[in-house]
Steps between C-alpha positions, in 0.01 A plus 500: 500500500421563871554316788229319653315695780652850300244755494465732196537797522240783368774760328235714427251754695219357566202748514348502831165744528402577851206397715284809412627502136155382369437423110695877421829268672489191366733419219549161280711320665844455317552166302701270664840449410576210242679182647632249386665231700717231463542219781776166514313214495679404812301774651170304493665188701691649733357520840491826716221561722372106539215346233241740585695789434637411180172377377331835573793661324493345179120507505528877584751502203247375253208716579715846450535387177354751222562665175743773673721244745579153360717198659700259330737241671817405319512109492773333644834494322464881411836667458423937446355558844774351683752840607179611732218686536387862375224735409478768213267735605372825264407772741235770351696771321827306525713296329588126565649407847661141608423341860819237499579301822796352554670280772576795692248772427234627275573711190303788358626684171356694200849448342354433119772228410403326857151510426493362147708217575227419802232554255670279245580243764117498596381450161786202484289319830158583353576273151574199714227566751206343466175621323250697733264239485761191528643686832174513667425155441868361635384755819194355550658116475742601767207640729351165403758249554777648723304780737103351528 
């Protein structure tokens, strides 16, 4: 899980042709990388940036939404996600790698038994999350209720 306002970052090359490439230079642009992100529900009420802000957020949040990068919330009362935040990430032609923060610092490992146990964790969060389409809807009541 990332923080909010945490950019992605691309961990692959991303094919660039040059200005006087023409049709010869042009190459299919690479798929994007699959995401899938899980957010507190807390993270939908709590206010950074004033009601505009967070209502152009979460809006923003909901129209990214596709086949390749989902969001679910984790109601209220969830337990897994609780030790902080991280990202797996599966760079081309490498193995797994963890993106842990802690109190103090951020983390980054490709230490298997580290990664697994992240991986594990994740799939822990994702059973109590809820469904795609459930998550959208409790974004879109908060946009309603709380930030509009």
């Amino acid at each position: 899980m990332a923080a909010p306002g945490r950019r992605l970052l691309r961990l692959a090359p991303h094919p660039h042709p040059g200005p006087r490439s023409g049709r010869a230079g042009k190459r299919a642009a690479p798929r994007p990388p699959i995401c899938r992100c899980v957010v507190d529900e807390g993270v939908l009420h709590r206010p950074i940036g004033g009601h505009r802000t967070m209502k152009e957020r979460l809006e923003h949040l909901i129209s990214v939404v596709d086949p390749r990068l989902s969001v679910q919330v984790t109601p209220h009362g969830m337990r897994s996600g609780l030790m902080g935040g991280f990202v797996i990430a599966t760079p081309d032609g490498g193995g797994d790698v963890l993106c842990a923060e802690t109190a103090v610092r951020g983390l980054i490992t490709s230490d298997r038994e580290g990664v697994t146990a992240a991986v594990e964790r994740f799939a822990a969060i994702r059973t109590e999350a809820l469904p795609l389409n459930m998550s959208i809807e409790l974004i879109q009541r908060a946009v309603e209720e709380k930030w509009t």
